[in-house]
C-alpha positions in Angstrom: 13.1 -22.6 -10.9 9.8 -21.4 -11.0 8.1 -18.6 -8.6 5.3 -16.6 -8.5 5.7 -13.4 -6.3 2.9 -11.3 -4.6 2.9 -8.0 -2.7 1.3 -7.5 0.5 0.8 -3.8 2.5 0.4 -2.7 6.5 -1.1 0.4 4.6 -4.5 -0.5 6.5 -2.6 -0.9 10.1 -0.6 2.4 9.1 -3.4 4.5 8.4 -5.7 3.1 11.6 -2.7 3.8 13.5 -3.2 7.5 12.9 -6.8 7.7 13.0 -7.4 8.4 9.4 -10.2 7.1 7.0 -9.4 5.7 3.7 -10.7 9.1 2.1 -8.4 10.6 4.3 -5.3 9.0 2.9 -7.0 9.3 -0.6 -7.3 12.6 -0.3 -3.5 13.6 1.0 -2.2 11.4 -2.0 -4.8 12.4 -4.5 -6.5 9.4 -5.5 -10.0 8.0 -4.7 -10.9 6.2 -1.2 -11.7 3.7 -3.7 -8.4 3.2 -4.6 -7.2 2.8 -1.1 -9.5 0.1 -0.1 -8.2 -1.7 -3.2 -4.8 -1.4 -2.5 -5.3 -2.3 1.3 -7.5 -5.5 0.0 -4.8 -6.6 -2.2 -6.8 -6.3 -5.4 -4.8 -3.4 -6.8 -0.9 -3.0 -6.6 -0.7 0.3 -6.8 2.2 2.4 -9.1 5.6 3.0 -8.0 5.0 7.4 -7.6 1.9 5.8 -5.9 3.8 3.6 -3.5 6.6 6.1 -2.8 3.7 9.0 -2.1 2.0 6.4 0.2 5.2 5.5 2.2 6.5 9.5 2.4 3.1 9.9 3.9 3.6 7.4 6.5 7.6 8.9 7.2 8.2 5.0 6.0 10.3 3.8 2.9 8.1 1.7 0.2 9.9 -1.2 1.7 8.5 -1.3 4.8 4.7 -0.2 3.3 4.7 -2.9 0.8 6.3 -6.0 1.1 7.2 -8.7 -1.5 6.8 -12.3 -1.1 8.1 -14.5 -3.2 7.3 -18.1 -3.0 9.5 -20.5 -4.9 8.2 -24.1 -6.9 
């Protein structure tokens, strides 16, 4: 059985929620804005420390930041 898997985020929803900019969030976690805007536009997937810092920010667990979908051929 072949599958290809790809990871989505609600990082973009998360962080609007709370008012923040993406150099905001870059800042707390100590990466770029650039970064951010990558990993909220799907073009980067970012490091697990990355993810976990990103979902502690949020009070979330890297579950329910970053989701997995895997689609089955």
């Amino acid at each position: 059985m072949n599958g290809s898997v790809s990871i989505t985020n609600d990082l973009r929803e998360r962080r609007a929620g709370q008012g923040l900019s993406q150099a905001a969030l870059a800042a707390a976690v100590h990466v770029s804005r650039q970064t951010i805007n990558a990993i909220e536009t799907g073009r980067y997937i970012p490091s697990l420390p990355l993810a976990i810092a990103l979902a502690r920010f949020f009070g979330a667990r890297v579950e329910e930041v970053f989701h997995v979908n895997e689609a089955c051929e």
